[in-house]
N, C-alpha and C positions, 0 to 999 in steps of 0.2 A: 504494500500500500504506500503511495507516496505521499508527503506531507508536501503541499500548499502554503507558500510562505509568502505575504506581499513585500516587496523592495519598492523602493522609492519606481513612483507609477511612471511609465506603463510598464512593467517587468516584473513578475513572478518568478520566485525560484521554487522549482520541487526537488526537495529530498526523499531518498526511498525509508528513510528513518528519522523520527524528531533529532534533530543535532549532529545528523550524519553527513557534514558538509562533503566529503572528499568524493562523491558520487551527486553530485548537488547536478541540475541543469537549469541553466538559465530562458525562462520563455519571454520573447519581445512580441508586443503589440504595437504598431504603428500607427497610432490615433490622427495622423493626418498631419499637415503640416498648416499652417498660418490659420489657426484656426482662436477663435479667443476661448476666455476660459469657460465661456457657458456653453459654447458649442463643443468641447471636450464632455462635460459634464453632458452633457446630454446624450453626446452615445453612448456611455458607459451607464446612462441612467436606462436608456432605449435596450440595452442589453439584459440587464437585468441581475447580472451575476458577470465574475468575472469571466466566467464558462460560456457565457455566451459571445467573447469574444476569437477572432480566428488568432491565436498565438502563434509563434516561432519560434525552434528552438534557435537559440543562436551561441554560438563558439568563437572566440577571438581568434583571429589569423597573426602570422607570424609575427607580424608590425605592431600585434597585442590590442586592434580595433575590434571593437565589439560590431556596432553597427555602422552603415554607410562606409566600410572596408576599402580601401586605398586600394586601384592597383600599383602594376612598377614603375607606371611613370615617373613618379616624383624623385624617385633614387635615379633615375636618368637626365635630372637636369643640373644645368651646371651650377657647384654649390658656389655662394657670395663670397665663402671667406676661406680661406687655404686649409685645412685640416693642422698644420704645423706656421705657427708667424712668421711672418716675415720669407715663407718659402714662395719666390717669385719664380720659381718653376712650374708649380699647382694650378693647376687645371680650376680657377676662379674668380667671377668677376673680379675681385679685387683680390689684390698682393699682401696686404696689411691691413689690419684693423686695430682699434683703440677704441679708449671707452669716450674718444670727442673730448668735449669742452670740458672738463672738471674743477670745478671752482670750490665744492665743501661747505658753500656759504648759502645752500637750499632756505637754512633759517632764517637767514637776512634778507635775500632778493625772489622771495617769494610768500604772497600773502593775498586773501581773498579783500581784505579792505584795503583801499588806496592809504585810509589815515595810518593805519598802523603800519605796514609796509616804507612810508616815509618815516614814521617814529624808529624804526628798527633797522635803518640804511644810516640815517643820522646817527643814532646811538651808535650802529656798529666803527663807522666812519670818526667818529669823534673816539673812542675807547682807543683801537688801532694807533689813530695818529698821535693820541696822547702815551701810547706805550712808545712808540718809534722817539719820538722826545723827550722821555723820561728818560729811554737807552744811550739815546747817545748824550744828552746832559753826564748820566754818569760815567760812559764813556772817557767824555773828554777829562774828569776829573778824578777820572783813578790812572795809577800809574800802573796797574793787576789789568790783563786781560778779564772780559766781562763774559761767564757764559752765556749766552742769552736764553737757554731754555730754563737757567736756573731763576733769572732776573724776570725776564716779563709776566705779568701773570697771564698764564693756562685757564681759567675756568672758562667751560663751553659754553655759559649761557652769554657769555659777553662777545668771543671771537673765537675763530675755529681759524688759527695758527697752523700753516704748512710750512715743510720746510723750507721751497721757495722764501718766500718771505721772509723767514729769519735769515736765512744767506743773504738776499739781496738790499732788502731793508734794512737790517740791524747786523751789517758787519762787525 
């Protein structure tokens, strides 16, 4: 006897035993496509029982798709990025990739309100430029190399500090 298990809809799993996954099959029903949600609810209302709908068994293919299964084209087209960097031998649109622009400063130069967004460009801007000025004030007034990771303050809610910037800014 096989036990009747609902999954998130439309897909039924039966087992031939309460809790005997390792022999489980999975059944798909294809309730249709662009359909809103009272027209779903309606043929499953129109059916009556799950049993009255036409199910499918379905088994994933090697790519591991359950439904709407790939064929081989997509492994025939030529990939974007080199499988190895910088290998400009590779058979791909492009030579090299990177992760672009990275700046670190998502929490400053982005924000849903205009006000706050200027409040938190200013702040970060004014904090920065008053560490770059503290630095080299004392700088100039010790006669001891200054480390600068040890000197500026680090706390993330104020500036998010790259190396860049302490080399080029705070020699």
């Amino acid at each position: 006897m096989a036990v009747a298990r609902p999954l998130p809809s439309p897909c039924w799993c039966a087992t031939p035993k309460p809790g005997d996954w390792t022999n489980a099959k999975i059944f798909y029903h294809d309730i249709g496509d662009y359909l809103s949600r009272e027209e779903k609810l309606r043929k499953i209302t129109q059916a009556q029982s799950y049993r009255g709908l036409d199910w499918t068994l379905i088994t994933p293919n090697e790519k591991h798709d359950w439904i709407n299964q790939r064929d081989g084209l997509f492994d025939t087209l030529l990939p974007l990025a080199p499988k190895k960097k910088f290998d400009v031998k590779s058979q791909s649109v492009f030579a090299v990739y990177s992760n672009g622009l990275v700046t670190s400063r998502d929490a400053w130069v982005t924000n849903s309100s205009e006000k706050a967004l200027l409040y938190n460009l200013d702040r970060a801007i004014k904090f920065y430029n008053g560490e770059v000025k503290r630095y080299q004030q004392a700088a100039q007034s010790s006669s001891e190399p200054i480390v600068v990771s040890n000197f500026i303050d680090l706390d993330p809610t104020k500036f998010s500090w790259d190396r860049a910037q302490k080399e080029k800014d705070l020699p």
